[in-house]
C-alpha positions as CSV (number, residue, x, y, z in Angstrom):
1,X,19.5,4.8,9.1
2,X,16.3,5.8,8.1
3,X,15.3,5.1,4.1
4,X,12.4,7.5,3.2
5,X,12.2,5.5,-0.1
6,X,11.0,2.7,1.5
7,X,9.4,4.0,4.4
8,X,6.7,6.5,3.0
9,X,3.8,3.3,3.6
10,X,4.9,3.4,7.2
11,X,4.8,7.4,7.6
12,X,1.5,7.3,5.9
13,X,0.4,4.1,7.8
14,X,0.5,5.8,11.5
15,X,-0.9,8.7,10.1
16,X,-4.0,7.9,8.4
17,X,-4.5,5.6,11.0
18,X,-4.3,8.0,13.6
19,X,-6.8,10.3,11.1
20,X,-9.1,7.6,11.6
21,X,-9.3,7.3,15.3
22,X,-9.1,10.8,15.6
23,X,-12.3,11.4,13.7
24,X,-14.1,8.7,15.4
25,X,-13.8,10.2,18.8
26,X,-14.5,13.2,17.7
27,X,-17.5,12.9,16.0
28,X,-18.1,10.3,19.5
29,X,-17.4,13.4,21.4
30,X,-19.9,15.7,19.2
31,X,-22.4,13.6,19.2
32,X,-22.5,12.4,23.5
33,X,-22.4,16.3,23.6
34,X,-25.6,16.8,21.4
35,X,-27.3,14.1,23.1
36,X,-26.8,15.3,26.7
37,X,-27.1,18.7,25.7
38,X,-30.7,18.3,23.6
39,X,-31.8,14.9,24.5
40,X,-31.2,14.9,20.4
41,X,-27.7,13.3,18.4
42,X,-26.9,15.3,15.4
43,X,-28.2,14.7,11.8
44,X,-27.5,11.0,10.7
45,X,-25.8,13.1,7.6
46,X,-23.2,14.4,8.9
47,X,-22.5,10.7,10.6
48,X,-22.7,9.3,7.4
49,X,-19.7,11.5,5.8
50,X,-17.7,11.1,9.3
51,X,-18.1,7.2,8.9
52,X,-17.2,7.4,4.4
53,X,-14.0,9.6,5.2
54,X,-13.3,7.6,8.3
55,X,-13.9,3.9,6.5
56,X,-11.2,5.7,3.5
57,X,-8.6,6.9,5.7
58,X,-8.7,3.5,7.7
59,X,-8.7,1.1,4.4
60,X,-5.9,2.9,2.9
61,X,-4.0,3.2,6.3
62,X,-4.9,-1.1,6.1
63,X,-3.2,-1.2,2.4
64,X,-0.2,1.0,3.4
65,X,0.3,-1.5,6.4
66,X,0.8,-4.4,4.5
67,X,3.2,-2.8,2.5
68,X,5.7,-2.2,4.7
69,X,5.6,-5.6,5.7
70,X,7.9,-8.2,4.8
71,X,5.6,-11.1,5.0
72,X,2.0,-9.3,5.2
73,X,0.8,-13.2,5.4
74,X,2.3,-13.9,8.4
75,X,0.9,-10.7,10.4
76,X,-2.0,-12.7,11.7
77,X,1.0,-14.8,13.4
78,X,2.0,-12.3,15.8
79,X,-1.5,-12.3,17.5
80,X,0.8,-15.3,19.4
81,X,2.8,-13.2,21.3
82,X,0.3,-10.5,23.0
83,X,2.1,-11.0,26.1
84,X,4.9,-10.0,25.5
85,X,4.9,-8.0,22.2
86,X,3.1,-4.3,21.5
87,X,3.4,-5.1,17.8
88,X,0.8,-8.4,18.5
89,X,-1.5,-6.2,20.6
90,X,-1.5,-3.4,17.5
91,X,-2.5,-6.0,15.4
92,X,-5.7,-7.6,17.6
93,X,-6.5,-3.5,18.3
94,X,-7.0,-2.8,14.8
95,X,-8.6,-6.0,14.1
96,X,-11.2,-5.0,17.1
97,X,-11.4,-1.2,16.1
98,X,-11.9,-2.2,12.3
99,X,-15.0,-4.4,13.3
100,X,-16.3,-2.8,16.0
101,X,-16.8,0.4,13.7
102,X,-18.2,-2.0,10.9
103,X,-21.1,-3.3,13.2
104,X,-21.8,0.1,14.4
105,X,-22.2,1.0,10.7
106,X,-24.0,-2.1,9.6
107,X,-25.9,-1.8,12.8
108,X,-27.4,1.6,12.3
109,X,-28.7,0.3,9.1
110,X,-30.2,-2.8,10.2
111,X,-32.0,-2.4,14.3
112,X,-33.5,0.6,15.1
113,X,-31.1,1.4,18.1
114,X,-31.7,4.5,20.3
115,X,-29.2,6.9,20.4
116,X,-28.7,6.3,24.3
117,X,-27.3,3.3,23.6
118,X,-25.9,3.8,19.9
119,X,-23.4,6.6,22.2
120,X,-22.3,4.0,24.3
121,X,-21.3,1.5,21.9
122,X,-19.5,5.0,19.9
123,X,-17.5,5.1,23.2
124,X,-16.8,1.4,23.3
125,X,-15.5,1.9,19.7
126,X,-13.4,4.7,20.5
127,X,-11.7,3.2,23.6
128,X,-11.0,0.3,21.3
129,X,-9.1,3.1,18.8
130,X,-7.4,5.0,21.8
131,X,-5.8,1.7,23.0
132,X,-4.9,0.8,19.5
133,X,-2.8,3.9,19.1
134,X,-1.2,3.3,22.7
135,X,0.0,0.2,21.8
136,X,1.3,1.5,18.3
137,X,3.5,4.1,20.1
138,X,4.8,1.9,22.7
139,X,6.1,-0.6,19.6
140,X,8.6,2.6,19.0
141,X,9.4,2.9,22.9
142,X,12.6,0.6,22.7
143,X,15.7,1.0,25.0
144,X,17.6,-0.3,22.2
145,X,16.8,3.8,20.0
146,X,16.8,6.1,23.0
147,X,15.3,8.8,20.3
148,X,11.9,7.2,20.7
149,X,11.8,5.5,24.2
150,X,10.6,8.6,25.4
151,X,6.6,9.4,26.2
152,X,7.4,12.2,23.6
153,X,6.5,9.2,21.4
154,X,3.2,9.2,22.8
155,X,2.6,12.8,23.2
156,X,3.6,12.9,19.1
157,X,1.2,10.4,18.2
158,X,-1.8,11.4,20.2
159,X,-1.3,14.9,19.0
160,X,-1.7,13.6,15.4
161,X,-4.5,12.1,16.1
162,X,-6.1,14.9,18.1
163,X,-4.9,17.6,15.3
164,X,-6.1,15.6,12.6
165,X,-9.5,14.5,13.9
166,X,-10.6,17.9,14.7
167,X,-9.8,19.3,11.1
168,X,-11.0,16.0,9.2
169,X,-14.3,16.7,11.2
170,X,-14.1,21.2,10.7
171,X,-13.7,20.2,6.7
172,X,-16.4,17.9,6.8
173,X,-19.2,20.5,8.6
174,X,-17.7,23.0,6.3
175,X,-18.8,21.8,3.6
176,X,-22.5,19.9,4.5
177,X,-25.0,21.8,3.4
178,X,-27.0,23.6,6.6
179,X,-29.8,22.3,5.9
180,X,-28.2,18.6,7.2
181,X,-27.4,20.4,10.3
182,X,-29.7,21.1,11.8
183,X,-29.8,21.3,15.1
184,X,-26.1,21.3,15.4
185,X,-24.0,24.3,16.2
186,X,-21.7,24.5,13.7
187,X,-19.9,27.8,14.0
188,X,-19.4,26.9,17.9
189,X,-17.9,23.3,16.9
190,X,-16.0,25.1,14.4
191,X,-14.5,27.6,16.5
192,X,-14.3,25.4,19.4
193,X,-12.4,22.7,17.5
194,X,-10.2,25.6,16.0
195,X,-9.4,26.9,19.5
196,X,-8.5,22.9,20.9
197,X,-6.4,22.8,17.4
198,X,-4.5,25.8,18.3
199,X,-3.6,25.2,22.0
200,X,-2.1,21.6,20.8
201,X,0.1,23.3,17.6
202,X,1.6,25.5,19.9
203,X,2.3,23.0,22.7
204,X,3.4,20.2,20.1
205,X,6.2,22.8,19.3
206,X,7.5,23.4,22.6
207,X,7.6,20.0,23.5
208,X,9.6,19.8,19.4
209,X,12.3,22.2,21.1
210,X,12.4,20.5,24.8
211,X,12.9,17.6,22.9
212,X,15.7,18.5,20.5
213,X,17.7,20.2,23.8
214,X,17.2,17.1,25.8
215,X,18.8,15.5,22.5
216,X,21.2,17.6,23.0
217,X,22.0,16.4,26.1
218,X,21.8,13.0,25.8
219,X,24.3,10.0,25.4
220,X,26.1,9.3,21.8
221,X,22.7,8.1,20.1
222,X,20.8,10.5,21.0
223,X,23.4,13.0,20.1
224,X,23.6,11.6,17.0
225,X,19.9,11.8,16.4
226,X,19.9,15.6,17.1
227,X,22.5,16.2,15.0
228,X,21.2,14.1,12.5
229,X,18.0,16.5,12.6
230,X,19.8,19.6,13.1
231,X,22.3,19.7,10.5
232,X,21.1,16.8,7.1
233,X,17.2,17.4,8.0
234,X,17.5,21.4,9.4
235,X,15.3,22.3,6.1
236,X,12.9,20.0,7.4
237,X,13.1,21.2,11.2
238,X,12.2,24.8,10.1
239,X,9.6,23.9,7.6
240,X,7.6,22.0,10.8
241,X,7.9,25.0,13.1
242,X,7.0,27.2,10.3
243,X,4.0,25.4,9.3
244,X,3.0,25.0,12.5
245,X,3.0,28.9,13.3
246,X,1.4,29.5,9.8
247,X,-1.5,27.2,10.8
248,X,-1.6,29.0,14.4
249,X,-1.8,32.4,12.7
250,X,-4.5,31.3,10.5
251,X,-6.6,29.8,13.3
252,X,-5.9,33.3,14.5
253,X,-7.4,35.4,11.8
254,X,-10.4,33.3,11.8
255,X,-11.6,33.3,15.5
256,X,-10.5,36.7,16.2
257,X,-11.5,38.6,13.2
258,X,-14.0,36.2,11.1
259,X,-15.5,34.6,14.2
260,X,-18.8,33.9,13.5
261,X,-17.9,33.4,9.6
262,X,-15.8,30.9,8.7
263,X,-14.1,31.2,5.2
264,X,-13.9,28.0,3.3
265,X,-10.8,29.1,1.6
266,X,-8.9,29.7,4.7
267,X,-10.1,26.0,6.1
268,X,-9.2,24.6,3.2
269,X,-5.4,26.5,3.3
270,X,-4.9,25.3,6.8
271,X,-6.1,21.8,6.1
272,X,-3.1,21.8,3.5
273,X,-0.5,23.6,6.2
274,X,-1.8,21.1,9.1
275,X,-1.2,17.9,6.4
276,X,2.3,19.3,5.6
277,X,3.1,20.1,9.3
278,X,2.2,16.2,10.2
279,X,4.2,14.6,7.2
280,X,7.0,16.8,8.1
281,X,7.0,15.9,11.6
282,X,6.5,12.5,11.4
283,X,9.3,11.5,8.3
284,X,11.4,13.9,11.1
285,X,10.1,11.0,13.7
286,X,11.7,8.2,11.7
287,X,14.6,10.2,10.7
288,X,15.7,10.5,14.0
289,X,16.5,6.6,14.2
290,X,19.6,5.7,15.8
291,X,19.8,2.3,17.3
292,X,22.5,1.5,20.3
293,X,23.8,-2.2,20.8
294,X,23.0,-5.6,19.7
C-alpha cells in the first residue's frame, strides 16, 4: 500500500519536475510565437525570471529525487540498462534536459546568438523535457498495477505539466513590471493561457470519472484500487473535483467579466486552488497502488 509519509519526495518529485518542463515549453512556445510573429523574441527579462523559477523548481525536484531513493549513489548505475528499463532512460533524460537548459543559459551570456537560432536550440531543449516526462510515466505503466498501466498515466502527467507551465508562466507576466514587456502581449498570453488552462481542468476531470468507472469495472486490483479511492480517500476525491471546478469558475470570472484586466489577487487565488488540485490528484495517483502477482 501506499505510505504518504515516505512518499511526499516522490509526489513532489514528478511534480516540480513536470513544473519545470512545463515552463520551458511554454516560454519555448511564447517566444517561437513572438519571433515569427514580429521578426522580434520577447524581453530578455521576462526570460530571465522564466529560466530562475524554472532552474528552482528543477533543483529542488533534483533534491527530492534523491530522497526517495534508496541508494541515490548508485542512480548513475541504471544508465546500464536503457534498453530495457524506462527508469535508466529517466535518468539520461534529466541528465540531457538539466544541461541542455544550462548551456542555453550560460550560452546567452557568453556568444552573441541570434534569436533564429537561440529558438531552435529552446526546441531542442524542450523535446529533450517532453521525452523526459514520457519515459517517467511509462516507469508507472506496469502490468504487474493495472491502476497505472493505463495511458491515463500519461494523459495525468502531461496535464500537470501543461496546467502548471501555463500558470508558472501567467504568475510570472503578472507580476513583471510593463515596462520589461514590451513588445509582448501580455493580456492576450494571459487570457489565452487561461482559456488552454481551462479546456484541460475540465477534460482532466472527465477523464478522473471515466477512469474511476472503468475501475469499477475492472478485475480484483483494480477494484480494489477504486474502492480504495472511493471509500478511505473519498475526502480526497471531492476536494480534486472541487478544486478543479473552483479553478474553472475563477478562470471564468476573469475572461468573461475582467477580460482585458486581470486581477492579481484572483491569479494569485487560483495559483493556490491549481497547486492543491495537482497535490491532491497526484497523492490520489499513488494512493491507488495495488500490485497483482509475483
Amino acid at each position: 500500500k501506499f505510505r504518504v509519509r515516505n512518499q511526499w519526495s516522490l509526489i513532489s518529485f514528478t511534480l516540480l519536475l513536470q513544473f519545470a518542463v512545463g515552463i520551458f515549453v511554454v516560454m519555448t512556445t511564447l517566444f517561437g510565437y513572438n519571433l515569427f510573429k514580429s521578426n522580434v523574441p520577447f524581453q530578455k527579462e521576462l526570460i530571465n525570471r522564466v529560466l530562475w523559477v524554472f532552474f528552482t523548481a528543477l533543483i529542488i525536484a533534483l533534491v527530492s529525487s534523491f530522497l526517495h531513493l534508496g541508494k541515490p549513489k548508485s542512480a548513475i548505475y541504471a544508465l546500464n540498462n536503457l534498453g530495457s528499463s524506462w527508469l535508466s532512460w529517466e535518468i539520461l533524460f534529466i541528465i540531457l534536459f538539466s544541461l541542455s537548459a544550462a548551456v542555453f543559459t550560460f550560452g546567452r551570456i557568453i556568444w552573441n546568438i541570434t534569436p533564429k537560432l537561440e529558438f531552435t536550440y529552446l526546441v531542442f531543449v524542450s523535446i529533450i523535457g517532453l521525452m523526459l516526462i514520457y519515459s517517467m510515466s511509462k516507469i508507472y505503466m506496469l502490468e504487474t498495477i493495472p491502476v497505472w498501466d493505463s495511458y491515463y498515466t500519461i494523459i495525468h502527467f502531461y496535464s500537470s505539466l501543461i496546467v502548471l507551465g501555463l500558470l508558472g508562466l501567467i504568475l510570472i507576466i503578472s507580476n513583471t513590471n510593463n515596462t520589461l514587456l514590451e513588445g509582448l502581449e501580455s493580456t492576450k498570453v494571459i487570457n489565452t493561457s487561461l482559456s488552454i488552462i481551462l479546456v484541460v481542468l475540465f477534460l482532466s476531470i472527465i477523464f478522473l470519472l471515466i477512469r474511476l468507472w472503468n475501475l469499477k469495472l475492472g478485475g480484483i486490483a483494480e477494484l480494489s484500487s477504486f474502492n480504495s479511492i472511493t471509500s478511505k480517500n473519498i475526502p480526497l476525491l471531492y476536494a480534486r473535483i472541487i478544486l478543479a471546478v473552483l479553478a474553472i469558475g475563477l478562470i471564468v470570472l476573469q475572461l468573461f467579466y475582467l477580460r482585458f484586466k486581470y486581477s492579481s489577487y484572483l491569479l494569485l487565488s487560483l495559483a493556490i486552488i491549481i497547486i492543491l488540485s495537482e497535490i491532491t490528484g497526484r497523492y490520489l495517483f499513488y494512493a491507488s497502488y495495488r500490485r497483482v502477482g509475483i
